[in-house]
C-alpha positions as CSV (number, residue, x, y, z in Angstrom):
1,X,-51.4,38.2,90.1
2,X,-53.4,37.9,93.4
3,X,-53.5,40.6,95.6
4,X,-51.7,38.7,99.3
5,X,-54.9,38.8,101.8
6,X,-52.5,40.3,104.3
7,X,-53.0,43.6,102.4
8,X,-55.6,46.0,103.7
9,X,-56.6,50.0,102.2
10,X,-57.5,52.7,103.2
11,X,-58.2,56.6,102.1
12,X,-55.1,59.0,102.9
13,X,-55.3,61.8,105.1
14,X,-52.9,64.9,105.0
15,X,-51.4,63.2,108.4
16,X,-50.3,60.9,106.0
17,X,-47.9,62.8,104.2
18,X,-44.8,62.4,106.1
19,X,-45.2,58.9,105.3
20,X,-46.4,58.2,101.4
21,X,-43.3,61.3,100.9
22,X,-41.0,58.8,102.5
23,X,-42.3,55.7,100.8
24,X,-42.0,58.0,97.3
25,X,-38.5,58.7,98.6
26,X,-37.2,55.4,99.2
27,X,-38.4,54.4,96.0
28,X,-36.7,56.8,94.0
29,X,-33.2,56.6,96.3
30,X,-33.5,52.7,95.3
31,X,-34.1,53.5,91.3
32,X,-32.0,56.2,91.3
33,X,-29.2,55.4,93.5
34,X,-29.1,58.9,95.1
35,X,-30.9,60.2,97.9
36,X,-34.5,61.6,97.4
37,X,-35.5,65.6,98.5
38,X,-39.1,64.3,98.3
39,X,-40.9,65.1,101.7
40,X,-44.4,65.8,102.9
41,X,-44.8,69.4,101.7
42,X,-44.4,67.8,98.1
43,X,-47.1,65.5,98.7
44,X,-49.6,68.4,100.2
45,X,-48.9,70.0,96.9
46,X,-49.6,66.7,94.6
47,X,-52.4,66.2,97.0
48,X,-54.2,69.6,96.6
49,X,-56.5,69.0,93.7
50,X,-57.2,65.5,95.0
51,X,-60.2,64.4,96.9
52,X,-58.4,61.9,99.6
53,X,-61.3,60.5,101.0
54,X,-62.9,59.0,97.7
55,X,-59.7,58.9,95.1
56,X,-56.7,57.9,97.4
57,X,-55.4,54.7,98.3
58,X,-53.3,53.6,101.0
59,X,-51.9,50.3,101.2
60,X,-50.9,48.8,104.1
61,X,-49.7,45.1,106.0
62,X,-49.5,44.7,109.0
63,X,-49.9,48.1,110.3
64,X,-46.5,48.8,107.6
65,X,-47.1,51.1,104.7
66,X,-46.8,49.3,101.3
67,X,-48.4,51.2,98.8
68,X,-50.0,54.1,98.0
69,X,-52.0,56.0,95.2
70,X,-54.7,59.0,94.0
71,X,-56.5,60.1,91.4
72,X,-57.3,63.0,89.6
73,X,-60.3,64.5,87.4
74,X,-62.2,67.5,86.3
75,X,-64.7,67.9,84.2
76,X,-63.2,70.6,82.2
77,X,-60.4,68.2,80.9
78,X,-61.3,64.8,78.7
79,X,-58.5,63.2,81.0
80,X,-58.1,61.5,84.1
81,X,-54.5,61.3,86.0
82,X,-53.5,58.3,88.7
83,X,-50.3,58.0,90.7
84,X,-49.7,54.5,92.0
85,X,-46.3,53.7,94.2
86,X,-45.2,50.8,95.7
87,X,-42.8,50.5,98.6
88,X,-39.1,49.7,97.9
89,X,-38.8,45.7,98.3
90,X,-42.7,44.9,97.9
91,X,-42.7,44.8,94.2
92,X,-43.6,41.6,92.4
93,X,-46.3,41.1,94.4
94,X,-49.1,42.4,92.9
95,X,-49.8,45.6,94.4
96,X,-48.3,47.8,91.5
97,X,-51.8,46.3,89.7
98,X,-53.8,46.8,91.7
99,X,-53.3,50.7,92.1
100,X,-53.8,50.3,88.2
101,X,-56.8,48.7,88.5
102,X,-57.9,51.2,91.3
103,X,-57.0,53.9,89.0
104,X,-58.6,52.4,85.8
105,X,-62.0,51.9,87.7
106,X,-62.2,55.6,89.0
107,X,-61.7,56.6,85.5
108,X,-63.9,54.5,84.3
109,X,-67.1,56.3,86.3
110,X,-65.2,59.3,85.7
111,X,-66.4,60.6,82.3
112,X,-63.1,60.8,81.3
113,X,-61.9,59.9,77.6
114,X,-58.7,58.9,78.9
115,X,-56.3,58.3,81.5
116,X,-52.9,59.1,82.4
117,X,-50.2,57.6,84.8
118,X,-46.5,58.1,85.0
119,X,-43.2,56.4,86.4
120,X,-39.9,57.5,86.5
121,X,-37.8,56.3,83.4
122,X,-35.8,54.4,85.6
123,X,-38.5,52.4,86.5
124,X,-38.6,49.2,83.4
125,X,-40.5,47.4,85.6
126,X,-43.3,50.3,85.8
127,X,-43.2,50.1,82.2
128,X,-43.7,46.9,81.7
129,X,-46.6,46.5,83.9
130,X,-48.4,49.6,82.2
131,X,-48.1,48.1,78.7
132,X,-49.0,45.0,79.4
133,X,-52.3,46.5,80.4
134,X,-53.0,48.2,77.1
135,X,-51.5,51.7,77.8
136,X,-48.7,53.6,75.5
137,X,-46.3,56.2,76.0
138,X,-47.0,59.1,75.2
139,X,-44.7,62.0,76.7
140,X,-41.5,62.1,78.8
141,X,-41.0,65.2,81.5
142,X,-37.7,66.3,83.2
143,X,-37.6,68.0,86.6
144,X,-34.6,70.4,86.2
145,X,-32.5,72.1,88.9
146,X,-29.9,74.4,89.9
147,X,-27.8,75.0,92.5
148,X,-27.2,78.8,93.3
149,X,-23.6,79.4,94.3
150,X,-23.0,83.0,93.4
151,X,-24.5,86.2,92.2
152,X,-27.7,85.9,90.2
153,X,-27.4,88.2,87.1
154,X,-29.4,90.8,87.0
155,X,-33.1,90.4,85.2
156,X,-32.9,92.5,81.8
157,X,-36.2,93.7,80.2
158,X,-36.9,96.0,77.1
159,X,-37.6,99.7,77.4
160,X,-40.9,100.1,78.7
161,X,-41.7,96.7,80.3
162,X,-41.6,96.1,84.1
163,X,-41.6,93.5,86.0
164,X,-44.0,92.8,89.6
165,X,-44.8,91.2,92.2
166,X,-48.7,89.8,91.6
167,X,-51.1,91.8,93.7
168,X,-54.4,90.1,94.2
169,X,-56.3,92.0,92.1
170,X,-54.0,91.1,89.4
171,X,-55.9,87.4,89.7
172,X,-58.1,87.3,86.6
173,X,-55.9,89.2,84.1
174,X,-52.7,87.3,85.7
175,X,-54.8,83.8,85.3
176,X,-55.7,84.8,81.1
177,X,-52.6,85.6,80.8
178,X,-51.1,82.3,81.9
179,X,-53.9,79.9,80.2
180,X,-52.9,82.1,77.2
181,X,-49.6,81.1,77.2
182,X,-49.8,77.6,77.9
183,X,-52.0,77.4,74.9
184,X,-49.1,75.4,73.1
185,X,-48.7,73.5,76.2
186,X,-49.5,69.5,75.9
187,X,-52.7,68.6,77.2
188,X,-53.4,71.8,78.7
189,X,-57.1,72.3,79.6
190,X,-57.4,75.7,81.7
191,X,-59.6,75.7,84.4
192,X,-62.4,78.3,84.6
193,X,-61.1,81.4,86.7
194,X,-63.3,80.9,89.6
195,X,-62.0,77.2,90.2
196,X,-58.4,78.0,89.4
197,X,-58.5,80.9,92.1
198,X,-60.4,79.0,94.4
199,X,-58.1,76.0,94.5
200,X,-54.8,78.4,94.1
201,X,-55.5,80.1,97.8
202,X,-56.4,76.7,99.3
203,X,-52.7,75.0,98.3
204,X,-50.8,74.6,102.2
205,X,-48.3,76.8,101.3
206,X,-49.8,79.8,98.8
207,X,-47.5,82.4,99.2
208,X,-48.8,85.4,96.3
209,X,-45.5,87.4,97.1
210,X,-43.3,84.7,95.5
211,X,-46.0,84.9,92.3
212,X,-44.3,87.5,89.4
213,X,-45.5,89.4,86.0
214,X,-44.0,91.2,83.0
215,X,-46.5,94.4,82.2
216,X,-46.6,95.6,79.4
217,X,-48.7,99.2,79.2
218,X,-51.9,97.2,80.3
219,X,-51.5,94.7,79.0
220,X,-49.9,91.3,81.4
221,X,-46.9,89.5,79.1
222,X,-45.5,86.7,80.9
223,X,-46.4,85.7,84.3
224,X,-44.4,83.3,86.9
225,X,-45.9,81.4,90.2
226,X,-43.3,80.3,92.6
227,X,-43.4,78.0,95.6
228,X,-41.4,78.3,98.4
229,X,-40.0,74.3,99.1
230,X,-40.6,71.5,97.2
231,X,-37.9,69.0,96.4
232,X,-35.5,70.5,98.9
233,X,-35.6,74.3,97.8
234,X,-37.8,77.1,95.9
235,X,-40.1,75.6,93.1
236,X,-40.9,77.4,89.8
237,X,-44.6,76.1,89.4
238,X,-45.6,78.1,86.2
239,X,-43.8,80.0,83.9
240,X,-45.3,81.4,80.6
241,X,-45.0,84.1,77.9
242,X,-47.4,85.3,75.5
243,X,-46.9,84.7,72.0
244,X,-46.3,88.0,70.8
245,X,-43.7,88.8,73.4
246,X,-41.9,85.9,73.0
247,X,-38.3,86.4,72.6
248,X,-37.9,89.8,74.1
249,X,-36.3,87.7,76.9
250,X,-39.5,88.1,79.2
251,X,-39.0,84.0,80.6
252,X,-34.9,84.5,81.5
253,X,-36.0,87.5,83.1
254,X,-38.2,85.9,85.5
255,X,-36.3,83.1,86.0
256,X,-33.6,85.3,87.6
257,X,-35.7,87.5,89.3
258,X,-37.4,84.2,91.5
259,X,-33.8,82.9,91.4
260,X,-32.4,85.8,93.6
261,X,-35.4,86.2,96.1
262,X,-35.2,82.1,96.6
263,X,-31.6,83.6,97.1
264,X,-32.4,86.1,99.4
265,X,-34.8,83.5,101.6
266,X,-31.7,80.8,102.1
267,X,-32.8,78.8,99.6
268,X,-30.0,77.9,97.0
269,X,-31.9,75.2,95.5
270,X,-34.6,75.9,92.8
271,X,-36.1,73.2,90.9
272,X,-38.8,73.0,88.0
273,X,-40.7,70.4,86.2
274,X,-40.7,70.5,81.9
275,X,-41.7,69.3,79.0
276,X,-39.1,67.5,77.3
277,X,-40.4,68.1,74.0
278,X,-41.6,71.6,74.8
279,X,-42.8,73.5,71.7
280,X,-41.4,76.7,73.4
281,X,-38.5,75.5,73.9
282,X,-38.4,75.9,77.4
283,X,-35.6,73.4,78.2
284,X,-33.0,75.3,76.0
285,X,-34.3,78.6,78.1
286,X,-33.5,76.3,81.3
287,X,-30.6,75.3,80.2
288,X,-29.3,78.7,79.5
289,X,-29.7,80.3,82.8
290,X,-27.9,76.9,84.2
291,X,-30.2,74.3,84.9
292,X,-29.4,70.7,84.6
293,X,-32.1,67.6,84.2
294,X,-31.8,65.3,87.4
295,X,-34.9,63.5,87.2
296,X,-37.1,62.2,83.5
297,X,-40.5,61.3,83.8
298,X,-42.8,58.8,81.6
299,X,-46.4,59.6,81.2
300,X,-48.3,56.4,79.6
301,X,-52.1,56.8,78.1
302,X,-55.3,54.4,78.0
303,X,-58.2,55.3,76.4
304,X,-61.3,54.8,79.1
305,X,-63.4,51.9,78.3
């Protein structure tokens, strides 16, 4: 389908936020038939690996934004991520291909072996668009929440273990540690340390003291980095365990831990993103400690031409 000619683009800026977080929100209200938490500080976070000037795409008609979408890549991984979104009443129209395309081509001078995209389940039109284009489903993701109306229980940990806030000197052993545990992880490709540390202190909103660790003697067990808002409330960003502490209760542990200093803060919202077929089983761990799946994800795959 043509592209209208009314429709120009343009690179996004972080000024942009405020406004591809409400297009994302609308969208999702619309699917969902609730109201959306997304907002701009979600976007700075999406956006902080992203190079906006040379992967993003606004959309726009008439001075009205329409569209939007990035991409993703680095050369450690073999594949190459795109977002596309369009506005809430402009679908139909061509513009959900042509972020496709957009994202197709920058993967195409990438290097990468293959690219990814997602759309929320909800979305069968999404799906339909991405199929007919040759790409396949390959995982779903949930976002998971809870809402903190009482007491958090107390975080239990085996004789000898403790658990601590990260210190910055912690950064390379605390960064093994984590690539260690998300070994098991799909399509995880751990960045070098330099990168990861680099690109960690640069996010809008880094805040090290919400950042936790199980010790073990020397020896770093399980690890946790927390945000402090996304999706209207605290954010678990990354929560691993080592294999051989694995069910010693290390994860539940710091999951109530971040739960009561989000508590502490005035945020009775935490949320979290997993893999719904998690070979940990982290959602029966969420699940426990009494989170509930709000949202499900679709990731679809293309092999690069």
């Amino acid at each position: 389908m043509a592209v209208p000619e009314t429709i120009s683009r343009r690179p996004a800026t972080r000024a942009d936020a405020a406004a591809v977080a409400a297009l994302v929100a609308a969208d999702e209200t619309a699917l969902l038939g609730r109201p959306s938490r997304v907002v701009a500080g979600d976007m700075l976070a999406w956006w902080s690996r992203c190079d906006l000037e040379t992967n993003s795409w606004l959309l726009e008609e008439n001075g009205r934004l329409v569209g939007a979408g990035w991409f993703e890549y680095r050369a450690h991984a073999p594949v190459a991520f795109f977002v596309g979104i369009v506005a809430a009443g402009q679908k139909g129209r061509g513009l959900g291909g042509m972020l496709s395309d957009l994202g197709e081509s920058h993967a195409a001078s990438s290097g990468a072996e293959r690219v990814h995209t997602w759309t929320l389940a909800a979305d069968a039109a999404a799906a339909v668009l991405f199929e007919s284009r040759g790409f396949r489903e390959v995982r779903r993701f949930y976002d998971m929440a809870i809402e903190l109306d009482g007491p958090v229980p107390e975080p239990l940990l085996p004789d000898g273990l403790t658990l601590e806030t990260f210190r910055e000197e912690d950064a390379r052993p605390f960064h093994d540690a984590l690539s260690e545990a998300f070994k098991d992880h799909w399509e995880h490709h751990p960045r070098p340390f330099e990168q990861w540390w680099a690109e960690r202190q640069k996010v809008h909103d880094y805040t090290p003291e919400l950042w936790y660790l199980v010790r073990d003697g020397e020896e770093i067990a399980a690890t946790v980095i927390n945000d402090p808002e996304r999706s209207g409330g605290g954010y678990v960003g990354a929560l691993g365990v080592r294999r051989p502490w694995r069910g010693l209760g290390l994860g539940k542990a710091l999951l109530y831990h971040s739960f009561a200093e989000f508590q502490r803060r005035g945020q009775t919202r935490v949320t979290l993103g997993v893999d719904a077929d998690s070979p940990t089983g982290a959602t029966k761990l969420y699940e426990r400690v009494g989170m509930h799946v709000e949202l499900e994800s679709v990731v679809f795959e293309k092999a690069v031409a």
